[in-house]
Structure formats: structure tokens, C-alpha cells
N, CA, C and O of each residue as an XYZ file, in Angstrom:
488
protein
N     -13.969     13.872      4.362
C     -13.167     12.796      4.919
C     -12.913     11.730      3.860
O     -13.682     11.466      2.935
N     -11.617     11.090      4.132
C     -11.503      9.788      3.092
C     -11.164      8.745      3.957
O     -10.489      8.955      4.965
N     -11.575      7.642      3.651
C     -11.191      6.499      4.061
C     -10.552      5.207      3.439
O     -11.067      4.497      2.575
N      -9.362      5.041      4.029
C      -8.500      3.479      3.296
C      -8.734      2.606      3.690
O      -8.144      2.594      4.770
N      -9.397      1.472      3.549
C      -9.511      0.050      3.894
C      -8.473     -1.099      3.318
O      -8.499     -1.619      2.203
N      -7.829     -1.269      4.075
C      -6.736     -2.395      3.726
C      -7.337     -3.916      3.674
O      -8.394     -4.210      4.234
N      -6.657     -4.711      3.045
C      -7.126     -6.247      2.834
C      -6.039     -6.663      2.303
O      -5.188     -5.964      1.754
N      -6.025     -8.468      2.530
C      -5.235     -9.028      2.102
C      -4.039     -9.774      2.557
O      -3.452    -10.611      1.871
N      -3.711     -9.408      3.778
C      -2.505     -9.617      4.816
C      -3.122    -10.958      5.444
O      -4.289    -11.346      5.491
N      -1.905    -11.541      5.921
C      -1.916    -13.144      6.214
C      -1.027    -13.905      6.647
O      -0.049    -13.293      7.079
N      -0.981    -14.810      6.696
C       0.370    -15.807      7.446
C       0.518    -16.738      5.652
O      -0.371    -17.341      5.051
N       1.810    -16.535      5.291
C       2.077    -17.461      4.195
C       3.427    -17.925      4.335
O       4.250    -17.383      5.072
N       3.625    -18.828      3.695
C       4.999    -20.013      3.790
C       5.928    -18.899      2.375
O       5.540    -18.306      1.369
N       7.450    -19.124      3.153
C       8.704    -18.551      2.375
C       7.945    -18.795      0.620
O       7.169    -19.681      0.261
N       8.237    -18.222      0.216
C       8.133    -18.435     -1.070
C       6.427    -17.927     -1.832
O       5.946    -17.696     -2.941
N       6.137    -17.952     -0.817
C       4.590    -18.046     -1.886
C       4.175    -16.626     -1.806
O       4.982    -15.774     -1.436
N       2.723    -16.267     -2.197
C       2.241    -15.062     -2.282
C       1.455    -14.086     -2.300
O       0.867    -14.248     -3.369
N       0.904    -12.856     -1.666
C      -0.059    -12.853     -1.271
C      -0.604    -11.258     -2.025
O       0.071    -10.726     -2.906
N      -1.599    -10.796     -1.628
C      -2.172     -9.610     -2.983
C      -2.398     -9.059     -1.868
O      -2.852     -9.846     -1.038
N      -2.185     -7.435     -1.322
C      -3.161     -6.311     -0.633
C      -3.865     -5.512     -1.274
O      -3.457     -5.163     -2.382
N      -4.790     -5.130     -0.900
C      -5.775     -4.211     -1.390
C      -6.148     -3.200     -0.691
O      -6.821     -3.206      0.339
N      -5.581     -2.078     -1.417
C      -5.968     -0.810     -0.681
C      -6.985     -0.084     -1.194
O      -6.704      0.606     -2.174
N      -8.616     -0.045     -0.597
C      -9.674      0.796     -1.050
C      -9.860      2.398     -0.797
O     -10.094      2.844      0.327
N      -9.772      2.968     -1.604
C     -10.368      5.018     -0.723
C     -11.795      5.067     -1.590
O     -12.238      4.804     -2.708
N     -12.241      5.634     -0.172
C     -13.427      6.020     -0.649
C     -13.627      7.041      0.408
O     -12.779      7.065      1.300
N     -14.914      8.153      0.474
C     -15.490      9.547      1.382
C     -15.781     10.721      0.049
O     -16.419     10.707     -1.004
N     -15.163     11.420      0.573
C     -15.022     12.724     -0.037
C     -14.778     12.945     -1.456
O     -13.690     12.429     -1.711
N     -15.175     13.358     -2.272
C     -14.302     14.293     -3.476
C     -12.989     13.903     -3.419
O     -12.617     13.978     -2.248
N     -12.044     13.488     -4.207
C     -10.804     13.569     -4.285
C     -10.017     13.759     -5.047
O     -10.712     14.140     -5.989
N      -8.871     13.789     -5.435
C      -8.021     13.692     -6.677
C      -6.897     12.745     -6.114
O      -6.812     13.023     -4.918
N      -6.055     11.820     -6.406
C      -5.002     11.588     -6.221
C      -3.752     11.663     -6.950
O      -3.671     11.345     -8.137
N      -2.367     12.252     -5.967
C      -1.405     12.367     -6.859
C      -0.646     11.244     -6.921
O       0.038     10.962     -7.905
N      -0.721     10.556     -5.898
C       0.531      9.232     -5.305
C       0.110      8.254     -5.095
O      -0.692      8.124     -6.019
N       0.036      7.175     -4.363
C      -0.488      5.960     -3.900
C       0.879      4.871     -3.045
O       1.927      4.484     -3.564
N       0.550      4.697     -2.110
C       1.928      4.107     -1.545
C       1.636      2.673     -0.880
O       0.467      2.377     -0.634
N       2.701      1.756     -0.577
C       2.385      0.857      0.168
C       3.847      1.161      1.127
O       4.963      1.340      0.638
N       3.526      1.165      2.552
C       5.160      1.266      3.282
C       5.030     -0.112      4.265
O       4.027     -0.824      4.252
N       5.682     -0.252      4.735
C       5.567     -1.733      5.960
C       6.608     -1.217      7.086
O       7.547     -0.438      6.921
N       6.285     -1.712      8.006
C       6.915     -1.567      9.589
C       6.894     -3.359     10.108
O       6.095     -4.294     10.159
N       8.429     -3.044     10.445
C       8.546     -4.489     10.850
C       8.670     -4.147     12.202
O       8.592     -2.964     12.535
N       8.878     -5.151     13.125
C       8.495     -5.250     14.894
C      10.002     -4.278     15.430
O      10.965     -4.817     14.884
N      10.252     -3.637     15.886
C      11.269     -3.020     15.616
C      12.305     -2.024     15.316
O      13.392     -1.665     15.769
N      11.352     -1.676     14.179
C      12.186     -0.689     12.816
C      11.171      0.082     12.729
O      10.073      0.072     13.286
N      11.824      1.000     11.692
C      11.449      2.101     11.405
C      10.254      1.827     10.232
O      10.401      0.767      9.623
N       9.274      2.526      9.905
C       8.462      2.403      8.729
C       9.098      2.420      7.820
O      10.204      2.813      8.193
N       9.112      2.203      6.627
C       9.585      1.947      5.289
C       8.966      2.061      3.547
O       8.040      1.302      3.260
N       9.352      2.740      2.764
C       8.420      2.772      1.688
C       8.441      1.454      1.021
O       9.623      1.242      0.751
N       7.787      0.564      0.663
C       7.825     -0.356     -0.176
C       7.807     -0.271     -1.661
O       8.630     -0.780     -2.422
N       6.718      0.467     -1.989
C       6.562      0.890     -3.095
C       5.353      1.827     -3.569
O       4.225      2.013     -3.113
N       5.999      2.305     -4.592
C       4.604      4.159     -4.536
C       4.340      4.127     -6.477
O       4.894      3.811     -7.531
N       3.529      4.502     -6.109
C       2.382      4.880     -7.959
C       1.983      6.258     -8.489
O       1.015      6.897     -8.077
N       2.687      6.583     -9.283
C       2.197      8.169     -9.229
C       0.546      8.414     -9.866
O      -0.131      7.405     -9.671
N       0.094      9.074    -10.284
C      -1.200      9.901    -10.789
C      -0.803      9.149    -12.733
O      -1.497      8.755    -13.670
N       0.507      9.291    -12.489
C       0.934      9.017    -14.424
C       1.256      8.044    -14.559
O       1.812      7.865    -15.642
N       1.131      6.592    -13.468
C       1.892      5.306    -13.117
C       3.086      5.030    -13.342
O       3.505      4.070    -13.989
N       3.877      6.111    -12.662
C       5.077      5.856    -12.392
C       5.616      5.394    -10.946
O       5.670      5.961     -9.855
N       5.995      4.107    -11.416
C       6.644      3.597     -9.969
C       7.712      3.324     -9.198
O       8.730      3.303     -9.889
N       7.925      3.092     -7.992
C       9.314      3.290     -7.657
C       9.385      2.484     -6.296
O       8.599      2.846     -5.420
N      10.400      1.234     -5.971
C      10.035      0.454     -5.370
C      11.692      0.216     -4.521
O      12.789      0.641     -4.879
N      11.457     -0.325     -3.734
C      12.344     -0.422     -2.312
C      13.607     -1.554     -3.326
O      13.317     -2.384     -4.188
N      14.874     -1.202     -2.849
C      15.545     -2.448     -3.507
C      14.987     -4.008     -3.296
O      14.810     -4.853     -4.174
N      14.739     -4.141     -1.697
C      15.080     -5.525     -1.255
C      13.570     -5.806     -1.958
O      13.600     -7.016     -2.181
N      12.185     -5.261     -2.446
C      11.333     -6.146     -3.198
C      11.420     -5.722     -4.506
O      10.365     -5.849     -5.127
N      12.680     -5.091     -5.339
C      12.509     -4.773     -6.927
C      12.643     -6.644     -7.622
O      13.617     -7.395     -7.571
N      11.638     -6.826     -8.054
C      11.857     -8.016     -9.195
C      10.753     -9.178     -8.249
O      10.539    -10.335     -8.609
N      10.168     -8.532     -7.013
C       9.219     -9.791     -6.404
C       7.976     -8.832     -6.203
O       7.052     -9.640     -6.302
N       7.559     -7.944     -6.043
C       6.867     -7.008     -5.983
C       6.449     -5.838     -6.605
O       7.295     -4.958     -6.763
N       4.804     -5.572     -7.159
C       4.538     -5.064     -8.211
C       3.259     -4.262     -7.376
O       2.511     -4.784     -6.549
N       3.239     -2.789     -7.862
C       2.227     -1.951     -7.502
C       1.848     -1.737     -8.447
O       2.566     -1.627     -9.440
N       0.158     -1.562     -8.448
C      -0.764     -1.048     -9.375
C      -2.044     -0.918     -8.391
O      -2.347     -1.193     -7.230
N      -2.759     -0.187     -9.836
C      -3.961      1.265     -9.607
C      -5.537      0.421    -10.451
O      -5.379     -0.428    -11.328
N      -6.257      0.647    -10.206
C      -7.581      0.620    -10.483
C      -8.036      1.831    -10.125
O      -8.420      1.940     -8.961
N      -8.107      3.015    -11.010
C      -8.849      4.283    -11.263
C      -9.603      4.129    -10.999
O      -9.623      4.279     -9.777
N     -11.007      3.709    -11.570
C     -12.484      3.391    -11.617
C     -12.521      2.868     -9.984
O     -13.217      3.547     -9.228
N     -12.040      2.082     -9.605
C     -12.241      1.739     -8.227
C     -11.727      2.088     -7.066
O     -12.000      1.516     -6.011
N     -10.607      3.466     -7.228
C     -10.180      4.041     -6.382
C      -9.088      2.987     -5.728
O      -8.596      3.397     -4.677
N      -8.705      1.902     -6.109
C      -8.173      0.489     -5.309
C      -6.517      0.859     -5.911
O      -6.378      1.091     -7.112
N      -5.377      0.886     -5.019
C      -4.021     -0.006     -4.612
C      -3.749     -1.105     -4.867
O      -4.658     -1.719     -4.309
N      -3.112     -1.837     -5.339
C      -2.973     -3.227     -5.613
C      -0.735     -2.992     -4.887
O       0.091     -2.098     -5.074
N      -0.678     -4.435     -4.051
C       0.678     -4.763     -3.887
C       0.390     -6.384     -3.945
O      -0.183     -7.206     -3.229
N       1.211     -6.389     -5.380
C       1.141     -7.998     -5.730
C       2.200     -8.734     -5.021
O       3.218     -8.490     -5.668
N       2.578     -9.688     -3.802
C       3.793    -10.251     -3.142
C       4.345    -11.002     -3.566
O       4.313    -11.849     -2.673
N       5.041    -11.505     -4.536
C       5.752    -13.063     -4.478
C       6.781    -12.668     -3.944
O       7.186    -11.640     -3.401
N       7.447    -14.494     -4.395
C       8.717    -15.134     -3.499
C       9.143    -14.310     -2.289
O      10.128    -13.572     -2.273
N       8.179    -14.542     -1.132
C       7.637    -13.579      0.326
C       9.076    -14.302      0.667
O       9.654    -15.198      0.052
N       9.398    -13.697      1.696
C      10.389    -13.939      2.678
C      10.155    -13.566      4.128
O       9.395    -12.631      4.384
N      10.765    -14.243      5.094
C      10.752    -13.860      6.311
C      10.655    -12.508      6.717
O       9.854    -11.875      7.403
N      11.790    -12.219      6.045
C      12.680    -10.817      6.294
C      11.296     -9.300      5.545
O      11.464     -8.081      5.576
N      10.129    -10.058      5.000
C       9.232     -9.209      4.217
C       8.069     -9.237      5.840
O       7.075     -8.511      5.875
N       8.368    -10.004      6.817
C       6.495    -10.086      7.574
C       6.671     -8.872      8.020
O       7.884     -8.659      8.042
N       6.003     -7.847      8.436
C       5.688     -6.288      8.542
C       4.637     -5.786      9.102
O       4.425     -6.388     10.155
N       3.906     -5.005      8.913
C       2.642     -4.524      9.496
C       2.644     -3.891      8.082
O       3.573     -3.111      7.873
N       1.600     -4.133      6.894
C       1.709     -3.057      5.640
C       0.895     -1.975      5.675
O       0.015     -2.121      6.523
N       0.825     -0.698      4.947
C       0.388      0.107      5.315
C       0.250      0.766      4.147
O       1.198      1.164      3.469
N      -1.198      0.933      3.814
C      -1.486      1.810      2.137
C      -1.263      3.616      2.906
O      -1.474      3.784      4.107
N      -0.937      4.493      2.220
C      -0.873      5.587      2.242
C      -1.321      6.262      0.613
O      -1.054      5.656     -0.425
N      -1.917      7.387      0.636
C      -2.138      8.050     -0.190
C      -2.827      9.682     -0.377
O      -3.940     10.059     -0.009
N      -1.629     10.559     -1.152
C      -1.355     11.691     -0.770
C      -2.043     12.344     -2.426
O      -1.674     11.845     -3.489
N      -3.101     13.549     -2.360
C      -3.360     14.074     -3.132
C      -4.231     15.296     -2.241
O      -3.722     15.895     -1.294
N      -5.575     15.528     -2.718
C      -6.591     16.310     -2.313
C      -7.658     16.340     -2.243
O      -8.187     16.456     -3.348
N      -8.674     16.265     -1.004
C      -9.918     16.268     -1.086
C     -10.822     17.434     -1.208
O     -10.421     18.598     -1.184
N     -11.954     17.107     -1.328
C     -12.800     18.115     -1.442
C     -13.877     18.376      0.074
O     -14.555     17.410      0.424
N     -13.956     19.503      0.779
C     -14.422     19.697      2.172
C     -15.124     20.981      2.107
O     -14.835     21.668      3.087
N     -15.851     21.490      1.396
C     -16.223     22.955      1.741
C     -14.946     23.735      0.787
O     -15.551     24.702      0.324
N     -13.987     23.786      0.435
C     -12.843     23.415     -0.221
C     -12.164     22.699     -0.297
O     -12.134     21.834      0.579
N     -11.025     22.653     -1.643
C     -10.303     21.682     -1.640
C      -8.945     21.745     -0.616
O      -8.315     22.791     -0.459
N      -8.631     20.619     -0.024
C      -7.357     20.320      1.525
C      -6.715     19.258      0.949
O      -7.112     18.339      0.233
N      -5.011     19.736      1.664
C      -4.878     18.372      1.038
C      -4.825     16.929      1.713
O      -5.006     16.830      2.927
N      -4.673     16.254      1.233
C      -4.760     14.995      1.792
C      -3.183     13.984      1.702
O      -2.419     14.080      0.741
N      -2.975     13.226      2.671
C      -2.363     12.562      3.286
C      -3.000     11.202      4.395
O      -2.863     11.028      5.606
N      -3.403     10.759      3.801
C      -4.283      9.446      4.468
C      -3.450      8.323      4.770
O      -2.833      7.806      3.838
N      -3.300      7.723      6.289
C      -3.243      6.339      6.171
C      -3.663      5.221      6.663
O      -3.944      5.402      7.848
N      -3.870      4.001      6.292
C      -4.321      2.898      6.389
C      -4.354      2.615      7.711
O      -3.736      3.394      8.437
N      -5.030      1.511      8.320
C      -5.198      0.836      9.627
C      -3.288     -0.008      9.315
O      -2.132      0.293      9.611
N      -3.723     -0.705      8.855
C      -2.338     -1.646      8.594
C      -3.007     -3.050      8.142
O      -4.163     -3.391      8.388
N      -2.053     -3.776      7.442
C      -2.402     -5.122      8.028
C      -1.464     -5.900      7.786
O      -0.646     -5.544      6.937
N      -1.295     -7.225      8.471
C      -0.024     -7.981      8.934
C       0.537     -8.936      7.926
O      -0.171     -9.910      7.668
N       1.361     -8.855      7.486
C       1.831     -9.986      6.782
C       3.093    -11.096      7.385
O       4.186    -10.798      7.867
N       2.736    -11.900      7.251
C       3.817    -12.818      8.329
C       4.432    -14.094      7.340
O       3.693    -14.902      6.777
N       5.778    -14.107      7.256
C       6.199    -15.164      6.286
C       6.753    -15.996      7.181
O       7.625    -15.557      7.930
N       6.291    -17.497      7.262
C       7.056    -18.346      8.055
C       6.295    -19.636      7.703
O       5.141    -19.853      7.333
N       7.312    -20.376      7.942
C       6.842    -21.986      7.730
C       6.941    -22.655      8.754
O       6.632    -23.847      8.744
């Protein structure tokens, strides 16, 4: 089994900014991907932005130039750095991350997060 622990989500004013943290930990693993997606009240889920195994990243238009994903190997940790937040950003966020664990053999994996809320308003 693996487990994602999310952190970081909050109520912040237009403009400012906030850090999530996505932890895995359980099982044996490898990872190929690393994702952050958000669901607003509403809508459909959404990719925000994803990290490959080779840190290659690839990020939603409406946060390219305010929003930055990164990896801590050693700590198994997600990083989604937020600035200049906007309304139009409060969501439910959601770490995802797709590679393979180890169970008696190796399976693959597709894990995701509880969520947690981010709310932009003043």
C-alpha cells in the first residue's frame, strides 16, 4: 500500500501565496509522474500541473508563470508553490501519483490524495 498525505491548503487573500505538500510513503515504490489536479465546486477535475521521474514539467495555461511544481526524491515529497492566487484558483487540490509499487510483486500504482482546500478571497 502507499499513502499521500496532503498539506498546506488554506484561506488566503487575491494575490498572495500558499505552498502544498504532497508526502508518499507505504510500500516499495518507484515513481514515474507526480501530479497536482484541483476541482472547483462545480467542475470537472483538472490537471494543474505534473513532474515526470526526469523533471519534466507541464502545467495548466491559466497557472503557467504563477505556479511551480517540484520533487524532493529523498523525501518522497510534491511541492505546488502558489503565487499571485486568484479567486478563480480556490479548488479542492489534489496530489496524484502514478508509477509502481512493490506487493508480493511489483503493481502498478495510481494513488490519490484526500484533497485539500484552497480558498482565495478577501
Amino acid at each position: 500500500q502507499v499513502h499521500l498525505v496532503e498539506s498546506g491548503g488554506g484561506l488566503v487573500q487575491p494575490g498572495g501565496s500558499l505552498r502544498l505538500s504532497c508526502a508518499i510513503s507505504g510500500s516499495i515504490f518507484t515513481i514515474n509522474a507526480m501530479g497536482w489536479y484541483r476541482q472547483a465546486p462545480g467542475k470537472q477535475r483538472e490537471l494543474v500541473a505534473d513532474i515526470t521521474s526526469s523533471d519534466s514539467t507541464n502545467y495548466a495555461d491559466s497557472v503557467k508563470a504563477r505556479f511551480t511544481i517540484s520533487r524532493d526524491n529523498a523525501e518522497n515529497t510534491v511541492y505546488l508553490q502558489m503565487n499571485s492566487l486568484k479567486p478563480e484558483d480556490t479548488a479542492v487540490y489534489y496530489c496524484n501519483v502514478v508509477g509502481t509499487y512493490y506487493s508480493g510483486y511489483w503493481r502498478p500504482m495510481d494513488y490519490w490524495g484526500k484533497g485539500t482546500l484552497v480558498t482565495v478571497s478577501s
